[in-house]
Structures are given as C-alpha cells and as structure tokens.
C-alpha positions in Angstrom: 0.0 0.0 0.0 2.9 2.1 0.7 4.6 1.9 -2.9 1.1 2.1 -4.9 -0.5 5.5 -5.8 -3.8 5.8 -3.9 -5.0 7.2 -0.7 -3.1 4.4 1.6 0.3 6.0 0.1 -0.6 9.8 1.3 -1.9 8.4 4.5 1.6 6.2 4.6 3.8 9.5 4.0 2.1 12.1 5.6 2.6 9.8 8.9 5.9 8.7 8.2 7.0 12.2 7.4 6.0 12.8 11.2 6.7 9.6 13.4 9.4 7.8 10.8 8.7 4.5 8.6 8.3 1.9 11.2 5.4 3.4 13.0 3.8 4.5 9.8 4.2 1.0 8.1 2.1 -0.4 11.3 -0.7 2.7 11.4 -0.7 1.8 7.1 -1.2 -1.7 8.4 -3.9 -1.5 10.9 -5.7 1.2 8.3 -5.8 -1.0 5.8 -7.3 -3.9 8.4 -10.1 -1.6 9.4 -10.7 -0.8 5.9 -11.0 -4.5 4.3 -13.2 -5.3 7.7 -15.7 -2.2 6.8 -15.6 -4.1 3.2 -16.6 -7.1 3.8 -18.9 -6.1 6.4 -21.1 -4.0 4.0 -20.4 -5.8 1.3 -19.0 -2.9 -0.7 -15.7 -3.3 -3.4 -12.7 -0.8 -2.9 -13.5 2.6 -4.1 -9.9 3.5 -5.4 -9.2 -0.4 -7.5 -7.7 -0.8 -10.3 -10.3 -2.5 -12.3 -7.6 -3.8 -15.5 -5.4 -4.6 -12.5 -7.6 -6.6 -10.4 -8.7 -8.6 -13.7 -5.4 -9.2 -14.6 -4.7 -10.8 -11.1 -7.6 -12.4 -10.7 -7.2 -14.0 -13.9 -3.8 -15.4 -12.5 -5.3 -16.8 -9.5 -7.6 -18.9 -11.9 -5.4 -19.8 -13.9 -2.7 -21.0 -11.2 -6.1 -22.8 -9.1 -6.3 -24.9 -12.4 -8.6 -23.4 -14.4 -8.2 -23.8 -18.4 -6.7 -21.7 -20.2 -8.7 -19.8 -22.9 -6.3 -18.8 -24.9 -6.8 -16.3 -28.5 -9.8 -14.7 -26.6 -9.9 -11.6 -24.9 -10.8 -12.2 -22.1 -11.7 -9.5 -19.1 -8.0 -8.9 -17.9 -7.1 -7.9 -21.6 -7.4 -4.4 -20.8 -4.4 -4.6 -18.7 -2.5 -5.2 -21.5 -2.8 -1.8 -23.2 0.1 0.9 -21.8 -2.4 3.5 -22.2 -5.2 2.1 -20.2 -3.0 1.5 -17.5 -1.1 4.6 -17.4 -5.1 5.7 -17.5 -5.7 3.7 -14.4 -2.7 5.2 -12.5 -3.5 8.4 -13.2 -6.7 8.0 -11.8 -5.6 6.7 -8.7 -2.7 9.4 -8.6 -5.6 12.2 -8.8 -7.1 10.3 -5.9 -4.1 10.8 -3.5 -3.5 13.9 -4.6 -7.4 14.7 -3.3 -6.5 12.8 0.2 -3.3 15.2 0.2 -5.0 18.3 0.0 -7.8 17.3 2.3 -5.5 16.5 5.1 -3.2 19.1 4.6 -5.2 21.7 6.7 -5.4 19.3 10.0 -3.3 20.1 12.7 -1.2 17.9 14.2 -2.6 17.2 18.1 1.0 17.4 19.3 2.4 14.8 22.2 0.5 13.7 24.9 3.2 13.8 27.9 3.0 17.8 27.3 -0.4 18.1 28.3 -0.9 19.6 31.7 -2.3 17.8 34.3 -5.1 18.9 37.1 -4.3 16.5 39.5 -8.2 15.7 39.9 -7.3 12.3 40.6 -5.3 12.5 43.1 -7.5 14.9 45.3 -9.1 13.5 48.2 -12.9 13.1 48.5 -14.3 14.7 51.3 
C-alpha cells in the first residue's frame, strides 16, 4: 500500500514524514485492516481499485487454481495489457491521493501527549 498510488500512500507518507517508517508502516497496516473489515462487512468493493489490474490478477489466481486456459480470446483482464489504459488507471488513482493530500493538509497535528498539563483531579481527596 505504501509503494502504490492511492490514498493508503498519502496516508503512509504524511505519517511517516511525522513519526518515521516503522510506525507509519504499522498505522498503514492497521488502516488497511479496518478498511478490508468495513468491506466485507457492508459488502461494498474498494473505491480506489484498479479494475484492468484486479482482472489481470484475478485471472492469474484462476489460472494457477487450475482453471483452463482460454487462450486467443480476450478475455476480461485484456485491458491490462494496453500501456495506455494503465497509465489511464494510475493516473486515476494518482488524482485520488493527490485529493486525500490536499484534504489532510489543513489538519493540525494534536501534538504529544506527555506535554499536556495535568489537574491532579485524581489524586484529590474526597471529602
């Protein structure tokens, strides 16, 4: 998710721009958990896919799971095949993480959370 244009890479860089790779590669982890359990939960398909690309790979898995193999048809992963409808593709999904870029890039950052002031309500005593 990191190396791939989409939102996952802006979310990726934007935190590991902050915190460093390590702690970004986990939060890009657990992001991408939440969001394949909201998936299958509703239902719904990935907004940002690559349809040529998920064809293409899909077409692989059959093929390797022993289906035959049609070959001189064009079948539904023939688009992938085509540089322009590829480069098409990726520039779709570059426009996309260019969109999550500039939404994000007006949030604040909260700051840490060992600088925040304490009351000590806790540790008054009830009377």
């Amino acid at each position: 998710a990191a190396r791939a244009p989409g939102p996952l890479r802006a979310f990726f860089l934007r935190v590991s721009s902050r915190r460093g790779q390590h702690v970004a590669a986990v939060a890009t982890a657990r992001k991408l958990a939440v969001l394949i359990w909201h998936l299958l939960h509703k239902g719904e398909s990935y907004l940002w896919a690559r349809p040529a690309l998920h064809a293409k790979k899909m077409r692989e898995l059959e093929l390797k799971a022993g289906h035959p193999a049609a070959r001189g048809q064009k079948g539904a992963a023939h688009a992938y095949n085509l540089k322009s409808h590829r480069d098409q593709e990726r520039r779709w999904v570059e426009q996309a993480e260019a969109a999550y870029t500039r939404f994000v890039a007006g949030w604040s950052p909260r700051g840490s959370r060992s600088g925040k002031v304490r009351t000590g309500a806790l540790k008054e005593e009830q009377r």
